[in-house]
C-alpha positions in Angstrom: -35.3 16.8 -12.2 -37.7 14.4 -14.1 -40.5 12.9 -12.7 -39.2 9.6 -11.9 -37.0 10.7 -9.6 -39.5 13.0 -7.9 -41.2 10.1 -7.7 -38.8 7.7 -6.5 -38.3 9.9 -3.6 -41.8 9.9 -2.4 -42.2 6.1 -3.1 -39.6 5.9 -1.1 -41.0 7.8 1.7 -44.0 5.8 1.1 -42.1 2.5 1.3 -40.9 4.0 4.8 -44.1 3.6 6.4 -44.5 -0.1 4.9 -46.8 1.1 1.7 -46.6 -2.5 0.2 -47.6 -0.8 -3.1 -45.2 1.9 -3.0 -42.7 -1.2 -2.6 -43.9 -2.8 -6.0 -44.0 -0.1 -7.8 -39.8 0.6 -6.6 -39.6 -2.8 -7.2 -40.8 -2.7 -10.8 -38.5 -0.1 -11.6 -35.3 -1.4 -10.0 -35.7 -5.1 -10.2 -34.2 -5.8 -14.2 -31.1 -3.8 -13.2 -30.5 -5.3 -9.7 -30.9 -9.3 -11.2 -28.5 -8.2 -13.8 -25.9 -7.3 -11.2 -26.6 -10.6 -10.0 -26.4 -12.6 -12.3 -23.4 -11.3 -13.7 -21.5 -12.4 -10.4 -23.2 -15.5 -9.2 -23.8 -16.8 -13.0 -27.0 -18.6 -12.1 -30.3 -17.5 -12.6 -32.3 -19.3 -9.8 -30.1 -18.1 -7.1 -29.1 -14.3 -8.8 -33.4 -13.9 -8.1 -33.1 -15.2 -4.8 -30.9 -12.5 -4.1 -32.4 -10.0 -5.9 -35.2 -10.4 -3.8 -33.5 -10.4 -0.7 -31.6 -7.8 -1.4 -34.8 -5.7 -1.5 -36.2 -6.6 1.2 -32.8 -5.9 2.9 -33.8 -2.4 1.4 -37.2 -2.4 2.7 -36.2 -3.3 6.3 -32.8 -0.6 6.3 -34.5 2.2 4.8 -34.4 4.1 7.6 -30.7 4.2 7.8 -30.6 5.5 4.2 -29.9 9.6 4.6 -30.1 10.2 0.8 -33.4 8.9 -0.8 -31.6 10.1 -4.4 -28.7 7.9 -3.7 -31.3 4.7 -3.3 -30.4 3.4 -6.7 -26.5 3.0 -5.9 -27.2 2.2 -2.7 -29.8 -1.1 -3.5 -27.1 -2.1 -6.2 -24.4 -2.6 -3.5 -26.4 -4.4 -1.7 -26.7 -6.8 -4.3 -23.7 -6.6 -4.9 -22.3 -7.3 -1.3 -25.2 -10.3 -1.3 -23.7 -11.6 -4.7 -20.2 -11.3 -4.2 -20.8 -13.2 -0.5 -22.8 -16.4 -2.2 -19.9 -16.2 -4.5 -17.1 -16.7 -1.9 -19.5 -19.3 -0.5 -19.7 -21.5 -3.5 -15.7 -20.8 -4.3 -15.1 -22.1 -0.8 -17.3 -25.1 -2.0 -15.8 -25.9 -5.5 -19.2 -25.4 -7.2 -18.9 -22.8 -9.8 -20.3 -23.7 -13.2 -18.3 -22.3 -15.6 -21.2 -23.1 -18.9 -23.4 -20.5 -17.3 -23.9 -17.4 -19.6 -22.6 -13.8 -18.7 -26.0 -11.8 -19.2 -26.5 -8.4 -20.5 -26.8 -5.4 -17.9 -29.6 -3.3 -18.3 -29.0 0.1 -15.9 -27.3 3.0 -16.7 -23.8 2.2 -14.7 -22.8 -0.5 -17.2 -23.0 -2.2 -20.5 -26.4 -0.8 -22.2 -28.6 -2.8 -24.0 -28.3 -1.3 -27.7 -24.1 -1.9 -27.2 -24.4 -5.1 -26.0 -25.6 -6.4 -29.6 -22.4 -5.5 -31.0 -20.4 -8.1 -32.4 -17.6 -7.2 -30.7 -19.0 -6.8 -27.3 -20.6 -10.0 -27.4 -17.4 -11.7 -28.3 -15.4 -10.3 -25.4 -18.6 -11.4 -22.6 -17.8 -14.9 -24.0 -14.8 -14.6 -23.1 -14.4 -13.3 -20.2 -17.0 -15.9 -19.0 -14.5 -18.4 -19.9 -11.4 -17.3 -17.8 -10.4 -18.5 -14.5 -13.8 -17.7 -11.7 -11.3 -14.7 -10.0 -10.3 -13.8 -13.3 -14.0 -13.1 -14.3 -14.9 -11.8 -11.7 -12.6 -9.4 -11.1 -12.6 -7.9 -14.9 -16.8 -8.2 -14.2 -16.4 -5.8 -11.3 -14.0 -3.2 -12.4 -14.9 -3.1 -16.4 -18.6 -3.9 -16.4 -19.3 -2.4 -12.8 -16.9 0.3 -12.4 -15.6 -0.4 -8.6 -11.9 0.5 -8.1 -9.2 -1.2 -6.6 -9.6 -1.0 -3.6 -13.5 -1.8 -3.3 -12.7 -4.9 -5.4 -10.0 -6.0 -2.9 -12.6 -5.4 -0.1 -15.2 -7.4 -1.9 -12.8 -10.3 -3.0 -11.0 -10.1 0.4 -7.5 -10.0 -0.8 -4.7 -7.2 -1.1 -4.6 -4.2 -3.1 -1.0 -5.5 -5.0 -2.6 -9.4 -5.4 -5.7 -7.0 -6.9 -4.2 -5.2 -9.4 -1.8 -7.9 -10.3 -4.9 -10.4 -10.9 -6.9 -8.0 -13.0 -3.9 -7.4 -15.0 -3.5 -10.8 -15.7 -6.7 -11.1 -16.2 -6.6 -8.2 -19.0 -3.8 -10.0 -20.6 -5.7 -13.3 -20.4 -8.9 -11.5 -22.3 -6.6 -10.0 -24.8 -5.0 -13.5 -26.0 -8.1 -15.4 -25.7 -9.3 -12.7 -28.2 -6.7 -12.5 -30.5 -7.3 -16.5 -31.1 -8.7 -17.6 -34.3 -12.8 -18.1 -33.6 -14.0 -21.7 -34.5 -17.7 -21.7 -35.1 
């Protein structure tokens, strides 16, 4: 085991007993990842740190109910995910999603890394995935770049498992025409 989880685990335990410098230093370490998540969903920066920081202190507050201190990472991460994918539905119910706003790079270990993400290629296909439909991008976002299944994905987007699946595969087929079209520069 390397230090830093060691170390995570008795931050952790320090965090448990209100240690507000326990809960910077897991907030250092956590925080790049967790607006990343964020931002990839909600698409704007302002409000993907708003609830960043309110996922964590969601985490601080429901520590206690955590039973696996090595499971904190996964755990925090669907907590911003659940707050993302709520202020999302929110502002779909609204009519308010910009579709300009960039699709930013992920930076922990579940996704795209940085060193790929400077790949041509990879590059290209974040462009265009931020230009399909909101549920379109969305979904691909969740079960390409994020890895859920489909039946957390119908959970999170609230709609059945055969509208899921046949949503993401249009979705796919969307990317893949979109991509095969000449680029204009």
């Amino acid at each position: 085991m390397t230090s830093t989880n060691q170390n995570i685990e008795q931050l952790l335990l320090l965090c448990k007993s209100k240690n507000q410098r326990a809960q910077l230093e897991v907030y250092n370490r956590y925080n790049k990842a967790m607006y990343n998540t964020a931002i990839r969903i909600v698409k704007d920066s302002f409000k993907a740190e708003d609830i960043m920081q309110e996922s964590f202190l969601t985490a601080f507050t429901k520590l206690e109910t955590l039973e696996d201190t090595k499971l904190f990472g996964a755990w925090l991460k669907r907590i911003v995910v659940n707050n993302s994918i709520a202020h999302y539905n929110k502002t779909i119910k609204q009519n308010e999603v910009p579709l300009e706003n960039v699709m930013y790079k992920v930076e922990d270990d579940l996704g795209i890394n940085e060193n790929s993400h400077k790949s041509e290629k990879v590059k290209q296909i974040l462009k265009v995935m931020k230009s399909l439909k909101p549920n379109y991008s969305l979904g691909l976002t969740l079960h390409l770049i994020e890895g859920y299944d489909y039946e957390e994905i119908c959970e999170i987007m609230n709609i059945s498992y055969s509208n899921c699946r046949t949503m993401i595969s249009r979705a796919k087929e969307s990317l893949r025409k979109k991509l095969m079209q000449p680029v204009n520069n």
